[in-house]
DRENNUKE-273565 format. One record per residue (C-alpha): x, y, z. Coordinates in pm, whole numbers, padded with zeros to 5 digits, always signed. Example, Ala and Ser with C-alpha at 12.3 -4.5 7.8 and 13.67 -1.06 7.14 Angstrom:
+01230-00450+00780/+01367-00106+00714/
This chain:
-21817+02421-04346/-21756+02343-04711/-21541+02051-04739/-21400+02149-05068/-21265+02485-04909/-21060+02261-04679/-20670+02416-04556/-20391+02264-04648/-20324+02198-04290/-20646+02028-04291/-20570+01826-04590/-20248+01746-04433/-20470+01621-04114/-20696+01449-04307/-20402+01215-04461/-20259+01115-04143/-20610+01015-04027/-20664+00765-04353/-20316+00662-04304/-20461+00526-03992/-20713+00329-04137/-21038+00581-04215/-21233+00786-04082/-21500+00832-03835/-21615+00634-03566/-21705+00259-03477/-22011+00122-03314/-21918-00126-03109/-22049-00474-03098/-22334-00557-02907/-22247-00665-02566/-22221-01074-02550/-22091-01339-02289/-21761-01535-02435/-22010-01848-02389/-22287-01718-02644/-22012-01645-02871/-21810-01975-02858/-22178-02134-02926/-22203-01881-03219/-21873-01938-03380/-21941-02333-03331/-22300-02331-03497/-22125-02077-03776/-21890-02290-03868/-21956-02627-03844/-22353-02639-03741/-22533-02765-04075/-22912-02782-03877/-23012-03120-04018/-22916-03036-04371/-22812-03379-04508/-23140-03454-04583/-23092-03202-04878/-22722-03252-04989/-22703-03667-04921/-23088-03810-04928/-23189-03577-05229/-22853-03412-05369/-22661-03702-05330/-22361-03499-05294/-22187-03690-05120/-22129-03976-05425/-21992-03692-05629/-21784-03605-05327/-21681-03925-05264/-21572-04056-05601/-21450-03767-05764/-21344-03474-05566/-21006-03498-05489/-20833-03245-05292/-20704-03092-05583/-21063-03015-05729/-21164-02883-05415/-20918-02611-05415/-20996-02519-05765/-21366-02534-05729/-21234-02261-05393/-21307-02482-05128/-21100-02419-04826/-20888-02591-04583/-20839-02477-04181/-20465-02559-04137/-20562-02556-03786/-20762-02895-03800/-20450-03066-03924/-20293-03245-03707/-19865-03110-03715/-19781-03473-03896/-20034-03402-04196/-19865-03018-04209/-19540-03191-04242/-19633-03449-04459/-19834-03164-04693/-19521-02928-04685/-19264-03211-04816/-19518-03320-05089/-19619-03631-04961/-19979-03681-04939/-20145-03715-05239/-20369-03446-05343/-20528-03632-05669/-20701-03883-05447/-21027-03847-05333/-20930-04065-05012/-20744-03734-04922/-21037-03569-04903/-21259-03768-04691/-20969-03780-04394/-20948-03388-04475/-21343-03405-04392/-21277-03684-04101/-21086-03367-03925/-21346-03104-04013/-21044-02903-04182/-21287-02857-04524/-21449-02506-04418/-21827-02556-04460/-21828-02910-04504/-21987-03156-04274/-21879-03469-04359/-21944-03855-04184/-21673-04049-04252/-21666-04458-04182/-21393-04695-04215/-21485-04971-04339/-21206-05252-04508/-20902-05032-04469/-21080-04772-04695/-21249-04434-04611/-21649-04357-04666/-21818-04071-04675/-22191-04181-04553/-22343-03810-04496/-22260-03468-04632/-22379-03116-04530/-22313-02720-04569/-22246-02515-04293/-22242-02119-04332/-21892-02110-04301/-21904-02255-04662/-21976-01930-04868/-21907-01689-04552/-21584-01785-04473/-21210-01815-04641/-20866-01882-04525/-20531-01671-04509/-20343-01883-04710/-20079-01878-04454/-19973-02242-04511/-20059-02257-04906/-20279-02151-05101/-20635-02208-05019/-20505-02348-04680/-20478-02119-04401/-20629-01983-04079/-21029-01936-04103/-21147-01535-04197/-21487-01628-04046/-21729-01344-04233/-21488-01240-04500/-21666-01419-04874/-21559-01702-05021/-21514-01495-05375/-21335-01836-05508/-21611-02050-05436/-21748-02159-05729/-22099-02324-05555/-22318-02399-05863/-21977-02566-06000/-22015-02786-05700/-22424-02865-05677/-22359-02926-06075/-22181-03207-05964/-22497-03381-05826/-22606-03698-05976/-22968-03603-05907/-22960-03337-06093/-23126-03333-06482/-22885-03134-06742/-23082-02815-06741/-23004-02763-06392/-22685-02852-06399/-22614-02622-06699/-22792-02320-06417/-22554-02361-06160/-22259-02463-06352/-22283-02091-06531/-22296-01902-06192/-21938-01875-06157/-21690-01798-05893/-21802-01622-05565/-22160-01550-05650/-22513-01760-05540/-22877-01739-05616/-23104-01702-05288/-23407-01744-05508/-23363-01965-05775/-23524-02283-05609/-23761-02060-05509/-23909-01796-05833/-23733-02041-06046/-23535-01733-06227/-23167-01751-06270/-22965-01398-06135/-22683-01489-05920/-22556-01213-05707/-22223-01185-05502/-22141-01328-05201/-22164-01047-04939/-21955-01009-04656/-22096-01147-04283/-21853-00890-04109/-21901-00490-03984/-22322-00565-03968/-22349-00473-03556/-22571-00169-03605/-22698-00199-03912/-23023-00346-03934/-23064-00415-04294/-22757-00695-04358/-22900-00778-04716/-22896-00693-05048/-23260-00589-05065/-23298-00504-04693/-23489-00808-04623/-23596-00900-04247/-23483-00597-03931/-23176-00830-03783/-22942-01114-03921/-23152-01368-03754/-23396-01296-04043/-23189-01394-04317/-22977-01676-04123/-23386-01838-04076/-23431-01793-04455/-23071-01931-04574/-23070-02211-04289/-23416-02330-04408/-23462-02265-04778/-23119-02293-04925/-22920-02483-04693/-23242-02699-04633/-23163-02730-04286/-23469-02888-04032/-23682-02591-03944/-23933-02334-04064/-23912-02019-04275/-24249-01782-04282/-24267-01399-04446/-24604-01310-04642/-24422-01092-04839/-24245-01368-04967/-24544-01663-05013/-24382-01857-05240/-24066-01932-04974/-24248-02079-04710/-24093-02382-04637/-24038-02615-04363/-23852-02938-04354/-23872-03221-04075/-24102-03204-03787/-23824-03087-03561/-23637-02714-03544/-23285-02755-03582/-23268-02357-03697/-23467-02161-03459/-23277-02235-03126/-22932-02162-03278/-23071-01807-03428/-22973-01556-03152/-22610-01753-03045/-22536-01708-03419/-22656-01370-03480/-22429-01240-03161/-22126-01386-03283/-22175-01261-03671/-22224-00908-03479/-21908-00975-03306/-21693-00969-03648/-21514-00664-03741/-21484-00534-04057/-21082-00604-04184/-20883-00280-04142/-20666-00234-04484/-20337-00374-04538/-20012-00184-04459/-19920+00027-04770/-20214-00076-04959/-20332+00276-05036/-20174+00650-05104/-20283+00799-04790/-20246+01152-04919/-20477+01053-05249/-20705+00879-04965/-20699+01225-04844/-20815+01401-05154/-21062+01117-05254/-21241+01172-04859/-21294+01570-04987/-21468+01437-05319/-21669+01162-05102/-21802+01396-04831/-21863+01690-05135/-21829+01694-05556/-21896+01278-05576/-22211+01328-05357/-22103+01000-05165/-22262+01114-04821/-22606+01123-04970/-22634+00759-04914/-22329+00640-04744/-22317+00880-04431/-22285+00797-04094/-22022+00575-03874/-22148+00248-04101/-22125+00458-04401/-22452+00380-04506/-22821+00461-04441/-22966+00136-04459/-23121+00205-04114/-23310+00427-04235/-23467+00388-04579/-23362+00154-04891/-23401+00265-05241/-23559+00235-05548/-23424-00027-05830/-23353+00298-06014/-23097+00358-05791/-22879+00092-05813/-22561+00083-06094/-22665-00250-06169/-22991-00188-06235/-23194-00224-06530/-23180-00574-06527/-23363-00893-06577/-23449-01062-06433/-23445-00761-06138/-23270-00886-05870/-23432-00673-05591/-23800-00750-05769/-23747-01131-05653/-23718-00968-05306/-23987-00881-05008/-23893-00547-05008/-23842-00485-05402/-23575-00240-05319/-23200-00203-05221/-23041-00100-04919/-22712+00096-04950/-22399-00125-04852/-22175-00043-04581/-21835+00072-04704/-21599-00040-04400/-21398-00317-04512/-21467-00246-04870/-21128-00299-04997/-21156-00677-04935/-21493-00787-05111/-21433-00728-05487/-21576-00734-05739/-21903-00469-05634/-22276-00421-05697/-22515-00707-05624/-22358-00837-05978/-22043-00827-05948/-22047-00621-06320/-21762-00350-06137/-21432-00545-06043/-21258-00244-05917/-21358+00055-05689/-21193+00281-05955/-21481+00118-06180/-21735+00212-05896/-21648+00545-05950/-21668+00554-06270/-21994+00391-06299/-22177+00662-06061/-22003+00916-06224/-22144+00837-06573/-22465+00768-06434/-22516+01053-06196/-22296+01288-06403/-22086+01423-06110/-21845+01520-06364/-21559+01363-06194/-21205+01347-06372/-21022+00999-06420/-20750+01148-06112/-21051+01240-05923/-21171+00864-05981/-20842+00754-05872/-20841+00956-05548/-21171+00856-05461/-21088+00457-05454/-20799+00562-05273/-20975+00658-05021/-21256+00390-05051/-20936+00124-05012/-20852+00326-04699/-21192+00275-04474/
């Protein structure tokens, strides 16, 4: 059947079903006791594997931390706060404007509760006055936000939705280990993007922060299409960025082996953590945040004219299961240095679409901050000959899935 010779009945059909919330069907997640899950969701968010050997012995992050990160710099570097670690006295203190939030002894007790997502902090008392003796990252940190149902930036945890306020290289800049080059590096990353390879190639091409939700059947969760499972990648981030204590081995990828401390803090925690990542859904859309009827007309163009279903078929919406792509085939590709040539595979896998609506801006980059610019971009590329309503109808429907 030619889905551009569709009825109007079926168009009709069609809207209701985006109305809904997209189209097609869900794989569910892999099966998973509630016990390998709680262990999951406990390493995820507050596990940091031994990692304060690399943000307090070397980094030294936690003087910066300590002496001039109040809770007001936090939230404007996007750190987050889990409203649910506050104890109901704090909340009311917070809501009538009484605890100061331009003095870094605010943030210590907010890292005494474990209410900074991502943050590991040891805090001391020691003369009436708090001290922060050990810092460390957990994943939650980039792979996490909040709600903002009690302010802004503090809220209930989104675990697997990105941190696209989190401004990390504004944060290691802050290091006083660090020499002026490389603070000038991460300091010009910018909000909601990282680079898995700079301490390793030594280049400098930050890419988004992708989202750690919708990957159960889909065995390619990167970028690049590195590793066959999530356990791949949460090995290589766990070892060689987070510097957690453990070992991180691909031949492909000589220059990032690495292992830290004689003891594997990573390893064990792998599968726990992997089933409870699978166990996060992709966010449906918002109520009213799409025409359902141009949803409609934009899931015609995406199944025929916009040539969408090329790459992006299937129940995941994308065919990273089966083969990635050439550089050539990415929208933000020329570029140098090339992000997928720092990779083991040298290539891109196609991203899943579900939840798409959330994650903005798109492409590895970043460089398209709307899906009505993804449209664009393919269609000036590929020359689909798409018209600026067709565009429009097509991120429509995009925002509905």
């Amino acid at each position: 059947m030619n889905p551009l010779a569709w009825s109007t009945g079926a168009l009709a059909a069609a809207a209701a079903l985006v109305a809904c919330g997209g189209s097609g069907t869900d794989d569910a997640a892999p099966p998973a006791d509630a016990s390998t899950l709680a262990q999951g969701r406990q390493t995820f968010r507050y596990d940091s594997f031994g990692d304060e050997a690399k943000w307090t012995d070397q980094l030294r992050l936690h003087e910066a931390v300590a002496s001039a990160v109040t809770p007001a710099v936090a939230l404007g570097a996007g750190l987050k706060v889990d409203a649910d670690a506050l104890p109901d006295t704090l909340k009311q203190a917070l809501a009538e404007h009484r605890v100061p939030l331009d003095d870094t002894q605010t943030t210590l007790a907010l890292l005494q509760l474990d209410a900074v997502v991502g943050l590991k902090g040891q805090v001391v008392q020691q003369g009436g006055v708090l001290k922060l003796t050990r810092l460390g990252v957990t994943c939650a940190l980039c792979h996490s936000t909040v709600d903002n149902s009690f302010a802004p930036g503090i809220g209930r945890r989104l675990d697997g939705w990105p941190n696209r306020d989190l401004d990390v290289g504004r944060i290691i800049a802050l290091s006083p280990a660090l020499d002026g080059a490389a603070k000038a590096v991460f300091g010009g990353w910018g909000r909601g993007k990282y680079d898995p390879r700079f301490n390793i190639d030594g280049k400098n091409r930050p890419a988004v922060i992708p989202p750690a939700y919708g990957l159960a059947g889909i065995h390619r969760i990167t970028f690049t299409g590195d590793g066959d499972d999530i356990a791949y990648w949460n090995r290589y981030v766990a070892v060689t960025q987070m510097g957690g204590l453990g070992s991180f081995l691909d031949p492909r990828l000589p220059a990032a082996t690495v292992t830290h401390g004689s003891v594997d803090l990573v390893g064990p925690r792998l599968p726990a953590l992997q089933a409870y990542q699978l166990s996060l859904a992709p966010p449906a859309p918002p109520a009213g945040s799409f025409d359902a009827v141009a949803a409609a007309r934009g899931r015609l163009l995406f199944e025929g004219k916009a040539q969408c279903l090329a790459c992006h078929g299937g129940p995941q919406f994308t065919d990273a299961n089966q083969r990635l792509h050439a550089p050539s085939a990415s929208m933000a590709e020329p570029e140098s240095p090339s992000y997928a040539a720092r990779s083991a595979t040298g290539m891109y896998r196609t991203s899943p679409l579900k939840g798409v609506w959330q994650h903005a801006p798109y492409f590895h980059d970043g460089s398209a901050a709307t899906l009505e610019d993804v449209g664009a971009a393919y269609n000036a590329r590929l020359r689909l000959g798409l018209t600026a309503g067709e565009i429009a109808d097509l991120a429509q429907y995009l925002k509905s899935l």
